[in-house]
MIVOVO-761509 format. One line per 3 residues: number of its first residue (from 1); their letters; for each residue z, x, y of C-alpha. Coordinates in nm, 2 decimals, always signed. Layout:
// MIVOVO-761509
NUM = A = Z:X:Y; ...
//
This chain:
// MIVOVO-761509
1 = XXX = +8.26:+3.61:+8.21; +8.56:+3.49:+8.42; +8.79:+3.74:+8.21
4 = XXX = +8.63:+4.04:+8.28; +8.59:+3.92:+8.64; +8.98:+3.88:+8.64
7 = XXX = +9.02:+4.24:+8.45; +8.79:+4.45:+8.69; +8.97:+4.28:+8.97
10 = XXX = +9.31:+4.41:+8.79; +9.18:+4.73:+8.72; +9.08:+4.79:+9.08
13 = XXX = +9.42:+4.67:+9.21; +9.53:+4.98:+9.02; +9.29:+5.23:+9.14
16 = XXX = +9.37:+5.12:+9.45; +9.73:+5.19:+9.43; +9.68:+5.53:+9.28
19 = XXX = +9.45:+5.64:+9.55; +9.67:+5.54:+9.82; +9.96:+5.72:+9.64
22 = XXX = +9.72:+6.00:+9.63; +9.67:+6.04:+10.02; +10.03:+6.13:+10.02
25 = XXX = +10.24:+6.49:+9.97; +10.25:+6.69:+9.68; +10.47:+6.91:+9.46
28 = XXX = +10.51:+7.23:+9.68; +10.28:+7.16:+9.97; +10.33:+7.44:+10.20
31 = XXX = +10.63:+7.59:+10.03; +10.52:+7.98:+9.92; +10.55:+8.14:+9.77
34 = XXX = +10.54:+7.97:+9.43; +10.43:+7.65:+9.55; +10.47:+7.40:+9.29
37 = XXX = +10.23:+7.21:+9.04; +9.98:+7.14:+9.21; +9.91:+7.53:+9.22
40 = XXX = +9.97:+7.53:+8.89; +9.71:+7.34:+8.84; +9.50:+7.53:+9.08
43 = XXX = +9.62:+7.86:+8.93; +9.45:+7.74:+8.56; +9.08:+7.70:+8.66
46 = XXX = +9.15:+7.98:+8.87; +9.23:+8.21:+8.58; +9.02:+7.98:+8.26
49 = XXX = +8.70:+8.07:+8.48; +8.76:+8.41:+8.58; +8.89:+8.54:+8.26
52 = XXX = +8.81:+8.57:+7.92; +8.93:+8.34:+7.70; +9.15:+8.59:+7.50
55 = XXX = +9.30:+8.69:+7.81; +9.43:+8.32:+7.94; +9.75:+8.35:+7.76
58 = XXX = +9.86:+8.73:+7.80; +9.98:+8.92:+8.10; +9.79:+9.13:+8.28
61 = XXX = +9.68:+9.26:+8.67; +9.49:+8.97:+8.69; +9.71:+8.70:+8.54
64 = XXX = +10.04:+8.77:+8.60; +10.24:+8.49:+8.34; +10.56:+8.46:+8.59
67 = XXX = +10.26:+8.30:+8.85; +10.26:+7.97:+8.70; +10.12:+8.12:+8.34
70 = XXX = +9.95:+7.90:+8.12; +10.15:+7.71:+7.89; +10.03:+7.44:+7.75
73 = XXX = +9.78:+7.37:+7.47; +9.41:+7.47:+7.43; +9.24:+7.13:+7.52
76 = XXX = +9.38:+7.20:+7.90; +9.27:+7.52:+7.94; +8.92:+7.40:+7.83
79 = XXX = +8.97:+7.10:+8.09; +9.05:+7.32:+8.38; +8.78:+7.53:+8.31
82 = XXX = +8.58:+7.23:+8.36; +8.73:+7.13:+8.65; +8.66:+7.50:+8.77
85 = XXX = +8.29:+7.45:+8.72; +8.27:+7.16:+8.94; +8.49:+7.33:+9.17
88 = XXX = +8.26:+7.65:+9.23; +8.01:+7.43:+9.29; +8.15:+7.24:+9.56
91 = XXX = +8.36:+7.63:+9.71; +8.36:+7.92:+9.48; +8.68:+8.00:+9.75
94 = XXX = +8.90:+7.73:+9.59; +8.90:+7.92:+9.29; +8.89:+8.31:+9.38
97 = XXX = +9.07:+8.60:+9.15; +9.40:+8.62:+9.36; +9.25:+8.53:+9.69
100 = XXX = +9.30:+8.16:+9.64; +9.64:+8.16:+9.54; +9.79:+7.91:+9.75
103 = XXX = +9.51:+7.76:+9.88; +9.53:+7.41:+10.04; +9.28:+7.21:+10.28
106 = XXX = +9.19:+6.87:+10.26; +8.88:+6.93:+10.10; +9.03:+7.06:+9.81
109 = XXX = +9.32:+6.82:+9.78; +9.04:+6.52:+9.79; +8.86:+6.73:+9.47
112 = XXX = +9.19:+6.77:+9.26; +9.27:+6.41:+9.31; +8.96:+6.30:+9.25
115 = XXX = +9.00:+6.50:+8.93; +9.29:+6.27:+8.83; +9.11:+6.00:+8.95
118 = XXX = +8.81:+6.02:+8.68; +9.04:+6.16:+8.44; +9.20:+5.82:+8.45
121 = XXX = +8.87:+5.60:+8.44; +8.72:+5.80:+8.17; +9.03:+5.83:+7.88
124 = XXX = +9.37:+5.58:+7.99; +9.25:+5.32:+8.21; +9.00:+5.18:+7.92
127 = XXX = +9.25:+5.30:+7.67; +9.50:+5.05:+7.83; +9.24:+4.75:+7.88
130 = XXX = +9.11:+4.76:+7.49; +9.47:+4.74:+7.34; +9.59:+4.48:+7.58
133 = XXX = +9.27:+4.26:+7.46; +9.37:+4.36:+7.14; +9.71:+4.14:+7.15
136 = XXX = +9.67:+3.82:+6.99; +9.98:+3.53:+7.09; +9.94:+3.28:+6.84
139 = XXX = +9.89:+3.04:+7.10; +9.62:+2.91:+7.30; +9.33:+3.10:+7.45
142 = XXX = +9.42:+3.03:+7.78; +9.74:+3.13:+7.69; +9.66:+3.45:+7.53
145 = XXX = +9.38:+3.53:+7.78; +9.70:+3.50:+8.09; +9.89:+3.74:+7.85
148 = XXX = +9.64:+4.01:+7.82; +9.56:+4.01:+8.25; +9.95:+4.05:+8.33
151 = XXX = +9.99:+4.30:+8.05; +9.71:+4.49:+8.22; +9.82:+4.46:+8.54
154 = XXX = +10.19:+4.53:+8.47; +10.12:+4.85:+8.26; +9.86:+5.02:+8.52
157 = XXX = +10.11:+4.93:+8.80; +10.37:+5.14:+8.63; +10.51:+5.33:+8.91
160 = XXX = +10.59:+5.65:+8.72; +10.29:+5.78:+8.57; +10.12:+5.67:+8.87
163 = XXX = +10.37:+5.92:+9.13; +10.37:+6.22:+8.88; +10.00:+6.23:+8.88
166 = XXX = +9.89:+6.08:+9.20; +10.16:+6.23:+9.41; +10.33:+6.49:+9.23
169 = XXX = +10.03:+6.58:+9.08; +9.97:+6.62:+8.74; +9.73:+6.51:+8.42
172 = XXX = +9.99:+6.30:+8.20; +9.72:+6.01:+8.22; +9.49:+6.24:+7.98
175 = XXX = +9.71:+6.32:+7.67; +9.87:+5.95:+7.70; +9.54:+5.83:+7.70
178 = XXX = +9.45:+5.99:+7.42; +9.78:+5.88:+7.23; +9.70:+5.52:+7.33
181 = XXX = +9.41:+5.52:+7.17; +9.57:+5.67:+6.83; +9.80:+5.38:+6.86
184 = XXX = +9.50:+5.14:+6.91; +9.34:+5.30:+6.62; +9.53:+5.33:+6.33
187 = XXX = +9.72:+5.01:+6.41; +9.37:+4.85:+6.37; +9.31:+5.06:+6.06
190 = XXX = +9.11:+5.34:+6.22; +9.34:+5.53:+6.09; +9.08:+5.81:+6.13
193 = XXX = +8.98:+5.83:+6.46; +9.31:+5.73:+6.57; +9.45:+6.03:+6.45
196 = XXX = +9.16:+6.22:+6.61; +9.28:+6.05:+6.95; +9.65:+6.20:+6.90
199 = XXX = +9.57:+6.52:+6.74; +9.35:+6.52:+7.13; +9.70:+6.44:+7.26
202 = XXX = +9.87:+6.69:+7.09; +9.62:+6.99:+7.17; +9.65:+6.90:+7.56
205 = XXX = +9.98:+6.84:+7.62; +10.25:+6.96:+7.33; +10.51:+6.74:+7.44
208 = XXX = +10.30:+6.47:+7.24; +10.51:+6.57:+6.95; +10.76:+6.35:+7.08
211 = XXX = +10.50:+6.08:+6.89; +10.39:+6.30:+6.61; +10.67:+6.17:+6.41
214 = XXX = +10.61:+5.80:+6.41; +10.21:+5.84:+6.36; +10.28:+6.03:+6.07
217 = XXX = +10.53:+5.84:+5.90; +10.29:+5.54:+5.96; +10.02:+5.68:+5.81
220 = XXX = +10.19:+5.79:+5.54; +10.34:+5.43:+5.47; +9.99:+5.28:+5.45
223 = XXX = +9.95:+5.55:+5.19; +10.24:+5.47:+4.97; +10.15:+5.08:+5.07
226 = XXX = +9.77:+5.16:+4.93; +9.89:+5.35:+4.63; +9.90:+5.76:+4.59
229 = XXX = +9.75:+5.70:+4.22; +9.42:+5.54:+4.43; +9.36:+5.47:+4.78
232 = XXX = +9.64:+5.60:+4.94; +9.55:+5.91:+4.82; +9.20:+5.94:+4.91
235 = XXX = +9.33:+5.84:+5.25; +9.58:+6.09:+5.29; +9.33:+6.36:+5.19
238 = XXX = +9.12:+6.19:+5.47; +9.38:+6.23:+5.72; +9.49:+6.55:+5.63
241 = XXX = +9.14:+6.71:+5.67; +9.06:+6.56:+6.02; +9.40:+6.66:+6.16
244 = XXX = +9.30:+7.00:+6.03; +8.94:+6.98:+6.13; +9.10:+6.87:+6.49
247 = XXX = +9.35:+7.17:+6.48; +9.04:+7.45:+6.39; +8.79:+7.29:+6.58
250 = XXX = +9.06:+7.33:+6.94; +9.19:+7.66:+6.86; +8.92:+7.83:+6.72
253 = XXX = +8.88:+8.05:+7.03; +9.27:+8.16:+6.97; +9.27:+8.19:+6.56
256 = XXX = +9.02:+8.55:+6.56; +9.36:+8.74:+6.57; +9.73:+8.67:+6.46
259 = XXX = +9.87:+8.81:+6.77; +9.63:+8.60:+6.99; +9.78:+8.31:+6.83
262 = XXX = +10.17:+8.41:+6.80; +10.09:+8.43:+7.20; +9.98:+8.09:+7.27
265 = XXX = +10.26:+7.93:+7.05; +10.51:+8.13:+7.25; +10.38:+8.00:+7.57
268 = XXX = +10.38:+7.66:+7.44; +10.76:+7.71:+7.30; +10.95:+7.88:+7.58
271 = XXX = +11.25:+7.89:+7.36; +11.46:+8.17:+7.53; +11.47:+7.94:+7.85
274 = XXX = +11.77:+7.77:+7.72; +11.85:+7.42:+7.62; +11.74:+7.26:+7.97
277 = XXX = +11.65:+7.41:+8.28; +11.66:+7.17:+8.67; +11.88:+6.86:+8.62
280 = XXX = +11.72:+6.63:+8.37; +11.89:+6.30:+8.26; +11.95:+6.35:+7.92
283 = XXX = +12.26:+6.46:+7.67; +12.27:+6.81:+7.72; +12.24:+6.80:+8.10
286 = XXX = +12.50:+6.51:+8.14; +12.70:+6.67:+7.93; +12.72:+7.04:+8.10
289 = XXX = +12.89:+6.82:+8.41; +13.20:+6.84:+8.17; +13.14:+7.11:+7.95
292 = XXX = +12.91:+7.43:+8.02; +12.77:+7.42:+7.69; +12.51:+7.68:+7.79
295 = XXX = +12.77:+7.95:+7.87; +12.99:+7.84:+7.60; +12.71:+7.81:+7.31
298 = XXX = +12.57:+8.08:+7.17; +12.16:+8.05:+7.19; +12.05:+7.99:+6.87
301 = XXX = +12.36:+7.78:+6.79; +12.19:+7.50:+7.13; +11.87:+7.53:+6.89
304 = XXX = +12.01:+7.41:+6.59; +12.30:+7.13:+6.76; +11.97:+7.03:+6.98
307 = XXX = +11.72:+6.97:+6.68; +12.01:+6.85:+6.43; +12.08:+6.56:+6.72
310 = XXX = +11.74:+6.42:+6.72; +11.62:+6.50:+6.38; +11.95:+6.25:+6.31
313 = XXX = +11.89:+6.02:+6.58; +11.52:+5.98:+6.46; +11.58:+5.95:+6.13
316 = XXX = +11.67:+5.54:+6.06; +11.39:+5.43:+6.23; +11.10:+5.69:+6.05
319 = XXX = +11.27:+5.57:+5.73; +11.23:+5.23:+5.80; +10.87:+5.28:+5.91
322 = XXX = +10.78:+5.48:+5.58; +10.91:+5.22:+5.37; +10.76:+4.90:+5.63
325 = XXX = +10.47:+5.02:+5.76; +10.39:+4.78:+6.01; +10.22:+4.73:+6.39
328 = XXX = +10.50:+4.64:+6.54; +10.75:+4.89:+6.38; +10.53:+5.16:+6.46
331 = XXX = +10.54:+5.08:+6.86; +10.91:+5.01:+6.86; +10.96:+5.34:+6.64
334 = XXX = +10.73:+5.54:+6.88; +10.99:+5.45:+7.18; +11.27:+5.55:+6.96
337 = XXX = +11.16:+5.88:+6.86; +11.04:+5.96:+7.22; +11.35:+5.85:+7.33
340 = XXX = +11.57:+6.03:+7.05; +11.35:+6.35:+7.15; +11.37:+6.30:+7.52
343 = XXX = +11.82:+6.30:+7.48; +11.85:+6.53:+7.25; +11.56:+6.79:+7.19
346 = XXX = +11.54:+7.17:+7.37; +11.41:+7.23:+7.71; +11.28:+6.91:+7.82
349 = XXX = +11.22:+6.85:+8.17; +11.26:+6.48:+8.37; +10.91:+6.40:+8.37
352 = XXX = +10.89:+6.39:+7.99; +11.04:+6.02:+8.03; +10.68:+5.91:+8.06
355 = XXX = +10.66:+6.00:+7.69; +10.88:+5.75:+7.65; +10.77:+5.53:+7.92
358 = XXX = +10.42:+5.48:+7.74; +10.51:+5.36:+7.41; +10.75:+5.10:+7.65
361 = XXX = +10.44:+4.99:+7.82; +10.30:+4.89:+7.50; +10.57:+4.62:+7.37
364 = XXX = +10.59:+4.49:+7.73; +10.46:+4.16:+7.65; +10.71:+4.15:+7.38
367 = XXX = +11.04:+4.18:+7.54; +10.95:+4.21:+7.88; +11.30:+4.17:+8.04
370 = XXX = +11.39:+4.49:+7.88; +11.10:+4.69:+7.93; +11.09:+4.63:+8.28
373 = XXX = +11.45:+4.71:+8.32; +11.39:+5.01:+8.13; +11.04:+5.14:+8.28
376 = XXX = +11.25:+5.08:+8.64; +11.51:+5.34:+8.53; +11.25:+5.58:+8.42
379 = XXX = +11.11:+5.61:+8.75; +11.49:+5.61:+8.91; +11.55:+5.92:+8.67
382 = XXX = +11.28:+6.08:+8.84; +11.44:+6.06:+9.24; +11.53:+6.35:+9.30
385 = XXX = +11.21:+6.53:+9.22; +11.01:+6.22:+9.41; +11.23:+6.33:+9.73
388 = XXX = +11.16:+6.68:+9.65; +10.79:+6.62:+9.69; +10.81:+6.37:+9.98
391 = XXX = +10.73:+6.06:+9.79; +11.01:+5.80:+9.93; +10.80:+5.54:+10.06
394 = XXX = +10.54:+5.53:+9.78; +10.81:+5.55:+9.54; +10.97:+5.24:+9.70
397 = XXX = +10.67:+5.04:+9.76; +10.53:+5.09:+9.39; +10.86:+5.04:+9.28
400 = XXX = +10.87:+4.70:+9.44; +10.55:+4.58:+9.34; +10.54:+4.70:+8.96
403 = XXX = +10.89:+4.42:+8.94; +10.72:+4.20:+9.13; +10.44:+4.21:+8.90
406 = XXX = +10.61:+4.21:+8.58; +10.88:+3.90:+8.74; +10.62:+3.73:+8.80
409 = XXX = +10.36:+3.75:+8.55; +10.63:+3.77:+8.26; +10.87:+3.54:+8.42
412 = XXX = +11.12:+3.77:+8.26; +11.46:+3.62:+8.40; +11.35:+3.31:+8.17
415 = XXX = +11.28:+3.53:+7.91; +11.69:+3.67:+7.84; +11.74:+3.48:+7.49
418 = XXX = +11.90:+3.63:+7.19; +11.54:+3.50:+7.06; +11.34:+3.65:+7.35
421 = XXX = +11.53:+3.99:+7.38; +11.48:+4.01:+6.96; +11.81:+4.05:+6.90
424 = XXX = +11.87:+3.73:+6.63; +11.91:+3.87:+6.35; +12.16:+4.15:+6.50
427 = XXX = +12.36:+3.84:+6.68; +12.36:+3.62:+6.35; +12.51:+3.94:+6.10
430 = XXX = +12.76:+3.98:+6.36; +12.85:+3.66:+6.38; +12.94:+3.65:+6.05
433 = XXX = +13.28:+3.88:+6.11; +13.28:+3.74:+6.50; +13.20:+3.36:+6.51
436 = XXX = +13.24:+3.37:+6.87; +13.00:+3.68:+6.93; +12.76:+3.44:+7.11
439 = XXX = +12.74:+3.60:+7.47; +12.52:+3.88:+7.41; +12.24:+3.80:+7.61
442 = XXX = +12.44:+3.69:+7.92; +12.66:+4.08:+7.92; +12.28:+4.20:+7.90
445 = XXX = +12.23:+3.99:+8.23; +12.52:+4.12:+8.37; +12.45:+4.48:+8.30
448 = XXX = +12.10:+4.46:+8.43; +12.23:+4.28:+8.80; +12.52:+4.57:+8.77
451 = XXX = +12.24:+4.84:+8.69; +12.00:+4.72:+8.95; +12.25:+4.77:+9.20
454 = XXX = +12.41:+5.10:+9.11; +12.03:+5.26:+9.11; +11.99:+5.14:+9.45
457 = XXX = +12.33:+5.25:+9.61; +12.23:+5.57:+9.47; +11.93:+5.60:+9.62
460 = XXX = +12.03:+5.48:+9.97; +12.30:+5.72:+9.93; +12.06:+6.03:+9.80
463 = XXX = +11.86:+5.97:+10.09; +12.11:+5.91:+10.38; +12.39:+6.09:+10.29
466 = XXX = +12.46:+6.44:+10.31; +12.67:+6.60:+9.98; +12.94:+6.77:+10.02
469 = XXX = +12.92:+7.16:+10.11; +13.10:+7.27:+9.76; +12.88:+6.94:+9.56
472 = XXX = +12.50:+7.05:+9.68; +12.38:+6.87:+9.38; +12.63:+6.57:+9.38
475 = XXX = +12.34:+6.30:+9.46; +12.11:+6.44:+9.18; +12.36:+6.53:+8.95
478 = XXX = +12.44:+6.14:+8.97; +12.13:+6.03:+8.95; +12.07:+6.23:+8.58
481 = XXX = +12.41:+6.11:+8.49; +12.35:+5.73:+8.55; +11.99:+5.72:+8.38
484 = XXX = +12.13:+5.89:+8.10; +12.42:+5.65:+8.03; +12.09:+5.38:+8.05
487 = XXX = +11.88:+5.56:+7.79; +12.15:+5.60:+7.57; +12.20:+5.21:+7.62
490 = XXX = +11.83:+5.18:+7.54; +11.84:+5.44:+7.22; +12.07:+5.19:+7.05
493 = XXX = +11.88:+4.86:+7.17; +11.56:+4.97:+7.05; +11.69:+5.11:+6.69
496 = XXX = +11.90:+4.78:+6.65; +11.53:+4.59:+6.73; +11.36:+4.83:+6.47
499 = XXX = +11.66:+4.82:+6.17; +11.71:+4.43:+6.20; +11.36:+4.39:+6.20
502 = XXX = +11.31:+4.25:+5.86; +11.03:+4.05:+5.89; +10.78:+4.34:+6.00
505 = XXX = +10.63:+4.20:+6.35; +10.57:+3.87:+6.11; +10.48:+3.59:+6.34
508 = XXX = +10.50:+3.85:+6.66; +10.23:+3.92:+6.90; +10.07:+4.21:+6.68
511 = XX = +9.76:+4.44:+6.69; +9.48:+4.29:+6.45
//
């Protein structure tokens, strides 16, 4: 009984913190005429309850596309047109055919947090509680109860996720939530409802994809593990028709007519946007500081470079996975492949770190040190939109108490061994051609104090400093630049974890 006292105190702690982030600013208050996301979000029960469902994705008088069009999966639309229910209820006004465009009061901005708000307690909050109580230490109860309250605690006080949706405003909490409980499931061998859970994730925000890779290549290990002659197979046909069945079932409103259908996909694939829009830290970005890739490049020759970088950058790590299908590979190969996608994929935009963020979250308790270190530079890639938005202080102040958390209840400056950081059995096959290679984890030390340091200059500087008249974008660009150099740093940390790996998460916290 004392645990789930513990845990509801937790989980309150982080309600807390997301409601007071909420009583702040958000993406383009008072700035018409577009405004910014949280009209886009607006905009979408405005046009799912007003229109017809074949119209949602077309343009037309009444839903002019260029007017924050809808572009993201079915399951959204259907969950704005919920929202819009409860939201003629309340004020048919807040969701008027063109009249409402731009509509802000305080009465409204209270509904579409609480939105977020219920959103959360309903699909990622308990999503996050069940799989930490799922990690078993082989250790003492005690021990492993401590474990499962700061891994709680530490993932809902990530300070990303919580400004994007509480003060920028968005729903990332919904299709994460769904993919946490795909991981939960098939890495407890509901392999069938957890792909359910991320086909869910998948049909409400497409950038879930960034997953799709590892689940599958999972799945399809514990096939070839089972046997494609006996009970691998019958599982695969098992998975096979629920993804399908998931597919239909989600766009079955959209699937009467090939043209209705071509339309949605091209609203959910923006292609002719170009290989990366607002500054976003990841290859292609970084790279255009030297090189204007864009102008140089022809179109489709950025499509192909873009999907032959990741498809490569991906590829050890699925391999491995197919052949080892384990709990622990999966989660380290789900922060690869997000990461891999996040670098090097088309048109991705800076809050699609928290696609990377989550599956971080998840081996937290594993190598804390670097998860922390990493989950902090996600939410420094992010500044310059923060600013944008007016989110300084809550930035700073979540900031500051999601590393106090994870300092505290990880210990993680104790926790810096070659042992601790997993990186052994990279350090020992080295070691064989450099028998002095034995200061790993102290450089690692150093580059964290060094990194630590450099992200705050930056930010005193972004905020205090005016850039030069012919540099408007010095600050930013910096800021994309930096956190790009870090996930690159990450990319090849995480794969070394996941191709030295040999023992399969043996003797690991794992999900049973």
């Amino acid at each position: 009984m004392e645990k789930w006292h513990l845990m509801t105190i937790v989980v309150l702690i982080g309600l807390t913190v997301r409601w007071t982030v909420s009583l702040n600013s958000y993406s383009g208050a008072g700035k018409p005429p577009m405004f910014g996301d949280y009209e886009a979000q607006r905009h979408w029960q405005e046009i799912t309850f007003n229109l017809p469902v074949k119209q949602w994705y077309f343009n037309s008088s009444d839903n002019n596309l260029q007017y924050w069009g809808l572009d993201y999966p079915p399951l959204t639309a259907y969950h704005s047109l919920l929202c819009a229910y409860v939201a003629e209820f309340i004020n048919p006004d807040w969701i008027a055919l063109h009249t409402s465009h731009g509509y802000e009061s305080q009465a409204h901005k209270l509904f579409m947090r609480t939105t977020v708000l219920i959103a959360d307690l309903l699909i990622y909050i308990p999503a996050v509680v069940l799989y930490s109580c799922c990690l078993k230490e082989i250790s003492t109860k005690k021990k492993c109860f401590s474990l499962q309250i700061a891994n709680v605690l530490c993932i809902l006080l990530y300070p990303g996720l919580i400004l994007i949706d509480y003060g920028h405003f968005q729903y990332n909490s919904v299709s994460l939530g769904f993919a946490l409980w795909g991981v939960l499931g098939v890495s407890c061998d509901w392999d069938l409802l957890g792909s359910l859970a991320f086909c869910l994730a998948i049909n409400y925000k497409q950038m879930e994809l960034y997953h799709s890779l590892p689940f599958f290549c999972f799945l399809l290990g514990k096939c070839f593990k089972k046997g494609l002659k006996g009970k691998g197979f019958v599982l695969l046909i098992k998975l096979a028709c629920t993804v399908v069945a998931s597919f239909i079932l989600c766009w079955l409103p959209f699937c009467t007519e090939t043209e209705q259908t071509l339309q949605v996909l091209r609203r959910l694939f923006p292609v002719d946007r170009g290989l990366f829009e607002d500054k976003v830290a990841n290859i292609w970005c970084s790279f255009s500081i030297f090189l204007k890739i864009k102008d140089i490049w022809p179109h489709h020759f950025q499509i192909i470079i873009s999907f032959c970088f990741t498809f490569l950058s991906l590829l050890p790590a699925c391999i491995k996975l197919t052949l080892q299908p384990s709990s622990k590979g999966f989660r380290f190969t789900l922060v690869s492949c997000a990461l891999s996608f996040f670098l090097f994929s088309f048109q991705v935009h800076e809050k699609s770190i928290l696609l990377v963020s989550l599956p971080v979250c998840l081996v937290l308790s594993e190598i804390p040190f670097m998860s922390t270190w990493f989950l902090l530079v996600s939410t420094f890639s992010m500044l310059p939109l923060l600013l944008k938005d007016g989110l300084l202080m809550p930035l700073v102040v979540t900031t500051m108490a999601f590393f106090i958390a994870c300092a505290t209840s990880f210990s993680i400056f104790e926790k810096t061994s070659e042992e601790e950081l997993q990186l052994k059995s990279f350090s020992l096959s080295v070691r064989k051609y450099l028998p002095y290679f034995t200061f790993l984890s102290r450089i690692i030390q150093y580059l964290f104090l060094v990194s630590v340091i450099t992200m705050v200059l930056l930010t005193l500087m972004t905020v205090t400093l005016d850039p030069p008249q012919k540099l408007p974008d010095l600050f930013s660009v910096l800021v994309c630049f930096v956190s790009c150099l870090h996930f690159l740093f990450f990319l090849v940390y995480f794969n070394i974890i996941i191709m030295w790996d040999s023992k399969g998460g043996r003797n690991q916290k794992k999900i049973n």
